[in-house]
C-alpha positions in Angstrom: -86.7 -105.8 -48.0 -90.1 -103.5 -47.9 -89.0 -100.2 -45.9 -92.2 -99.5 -43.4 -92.5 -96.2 -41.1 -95.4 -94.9 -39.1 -98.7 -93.2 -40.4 -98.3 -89.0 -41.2 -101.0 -87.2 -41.4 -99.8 -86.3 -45.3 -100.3 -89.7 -46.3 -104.0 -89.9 -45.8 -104.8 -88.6 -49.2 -102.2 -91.2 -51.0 -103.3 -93.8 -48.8 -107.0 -93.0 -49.5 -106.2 -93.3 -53.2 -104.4 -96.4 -52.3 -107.1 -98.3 -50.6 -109.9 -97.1 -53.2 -107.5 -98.6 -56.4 -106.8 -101.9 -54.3 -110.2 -102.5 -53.6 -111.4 -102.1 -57.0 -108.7 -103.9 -58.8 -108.6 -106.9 -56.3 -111.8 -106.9 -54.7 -114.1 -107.0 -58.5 -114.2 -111.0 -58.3 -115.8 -111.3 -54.8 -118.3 -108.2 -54.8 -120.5 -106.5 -56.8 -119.7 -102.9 -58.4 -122.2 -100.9 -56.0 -120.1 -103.1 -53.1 -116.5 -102.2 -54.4 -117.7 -98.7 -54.8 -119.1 -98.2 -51.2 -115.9 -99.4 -49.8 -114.0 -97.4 -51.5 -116.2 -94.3 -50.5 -115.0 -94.9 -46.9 -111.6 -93.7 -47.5 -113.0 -90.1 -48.8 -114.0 -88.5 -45.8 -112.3 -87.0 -42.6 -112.8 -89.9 -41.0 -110.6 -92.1 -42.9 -107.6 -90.0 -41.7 -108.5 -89.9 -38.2 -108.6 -93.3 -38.0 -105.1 -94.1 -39.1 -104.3 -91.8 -37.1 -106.4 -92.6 -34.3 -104.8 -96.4 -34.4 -101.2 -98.2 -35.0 -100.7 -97.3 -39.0 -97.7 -98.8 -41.0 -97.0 -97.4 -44.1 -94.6 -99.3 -47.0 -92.9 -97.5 -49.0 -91.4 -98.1 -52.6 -87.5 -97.3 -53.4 -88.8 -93.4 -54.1 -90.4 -93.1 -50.3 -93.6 -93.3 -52.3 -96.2 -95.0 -50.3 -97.5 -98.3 -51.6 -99.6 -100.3 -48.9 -100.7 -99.9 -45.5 -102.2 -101.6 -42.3 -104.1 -100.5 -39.5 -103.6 -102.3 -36.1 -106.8 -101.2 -33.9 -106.4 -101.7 -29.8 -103.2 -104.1 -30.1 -105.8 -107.0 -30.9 -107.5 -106.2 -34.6 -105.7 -105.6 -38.4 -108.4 -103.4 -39.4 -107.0 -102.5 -42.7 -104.7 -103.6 -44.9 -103.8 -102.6 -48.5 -101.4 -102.7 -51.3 -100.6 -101.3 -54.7 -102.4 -103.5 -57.2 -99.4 -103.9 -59.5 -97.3 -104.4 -56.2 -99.3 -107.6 -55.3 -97.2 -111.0 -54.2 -94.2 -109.2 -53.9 -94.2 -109.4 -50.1 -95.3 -106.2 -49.1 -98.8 -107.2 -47.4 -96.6 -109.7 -45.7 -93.9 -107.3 -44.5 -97.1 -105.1 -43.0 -98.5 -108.2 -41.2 -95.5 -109.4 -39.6 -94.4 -106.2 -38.4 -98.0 -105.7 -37.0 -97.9 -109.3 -35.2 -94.4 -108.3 -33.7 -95.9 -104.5 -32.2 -98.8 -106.7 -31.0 -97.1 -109.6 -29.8 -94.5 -106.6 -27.7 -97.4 -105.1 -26.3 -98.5 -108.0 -24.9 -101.4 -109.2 -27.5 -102.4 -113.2 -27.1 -103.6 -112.8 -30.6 -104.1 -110.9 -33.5 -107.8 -111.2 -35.2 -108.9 -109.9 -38.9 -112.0 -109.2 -40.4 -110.8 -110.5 -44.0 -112.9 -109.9 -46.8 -113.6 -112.5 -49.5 -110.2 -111.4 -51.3 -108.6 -111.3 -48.5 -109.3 -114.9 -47.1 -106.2 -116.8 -48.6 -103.6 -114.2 -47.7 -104.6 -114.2 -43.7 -104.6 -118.0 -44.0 -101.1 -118.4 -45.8 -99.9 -116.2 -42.7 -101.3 -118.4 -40.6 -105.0 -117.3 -39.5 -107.8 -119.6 -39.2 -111.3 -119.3 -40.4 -113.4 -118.3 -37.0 -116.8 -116.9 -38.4 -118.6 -116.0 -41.7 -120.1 -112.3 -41.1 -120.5 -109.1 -42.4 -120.0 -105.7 -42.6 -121.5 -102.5 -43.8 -120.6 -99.9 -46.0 -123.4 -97.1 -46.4 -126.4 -98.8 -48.2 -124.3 -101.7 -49.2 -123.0 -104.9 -47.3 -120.2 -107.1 -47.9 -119.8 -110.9 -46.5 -116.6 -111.3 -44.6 -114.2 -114.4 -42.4 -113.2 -113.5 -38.8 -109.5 -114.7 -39.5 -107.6 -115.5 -36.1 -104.1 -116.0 -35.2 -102.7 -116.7 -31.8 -99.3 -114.9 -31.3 -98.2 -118.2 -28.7 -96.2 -119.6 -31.5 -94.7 -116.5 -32.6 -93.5 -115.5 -28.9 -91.8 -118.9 -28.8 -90.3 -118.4 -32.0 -89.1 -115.0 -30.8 -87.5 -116.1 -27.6 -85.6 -119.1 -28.9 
């Protein structure tokens, strides 16, 4: 079972590291070098921090209390970010991140969750569940990157949490 605990502000630096190895170890299929590499540069400024902690950030954490993944729920409606270790990959961590978002969203009275999954991304939203809504995309300094607006409504889940 993958231990998860809120954003501190000491992560930010870990997490930025985090974010910036996942992107380039997962992401090199689906986008170009000058892509991956201006996507990771949005994880080295201030900004990056306040985010997480502007929003609803999960952190998962290895057996040491080492962060290894993250997600960012944005105004109880949006996963904004979400990242794992490279070598941690299929072993349920992303998932663990997810469902716990869904369930904070789904208590706080969310309808539905939506996604802006990039190309990598795609086939883990839509194994949780998320449908394919619209092909868009999104920029990074000089560089954009194609993404899927993934949607899932939480109807299902509320009914599966009140039975």
């Amino acid at each position: 079972m993958t231990k998860l605990r809120p954003y501190l502000a000491e992560d930010a630096e870990l997490l930025a590291i985090l974010l910036q190895a996942s992107v380039e170890e997962l992401a090199a299929d689906d986008y170009t070098a000058d892509q991956r590499d201006a996507w990771a540069a949005s994880a080295e400024d201030e900004a990056f921090a306040k985010r997480l902690a502007a929003n609803l950030t999960l952190v998962a954490l290895d057996d040491d209390g080492e962060p290894v993944g993250f997600a960012v729920l944005v105004q109880n409606s949006a996963i904004q970010h979400i990242h794992v270790h490279p070598d941690l990959i299929g072993m349920g961590i992303g998932r663990a991140l997810l469902e716990a978002l869904q369930k904070l969203a789904l208590a706080r009275g969310a309808e539905a969750l939506t996604a802006d999954a990039t190309d990598n991304a795609k086939g883990f939203f839509a194994r949780l569940g998320y449908a394919a809504k619209a092909r868009n995309t999104i920029n990074y300094g000089d560089e954009w990157l194609g993404t899927t607006t993934m949607e899932l409504p939480l109807k299902a889940l509320k009914t599966a949490v009140v039975q």
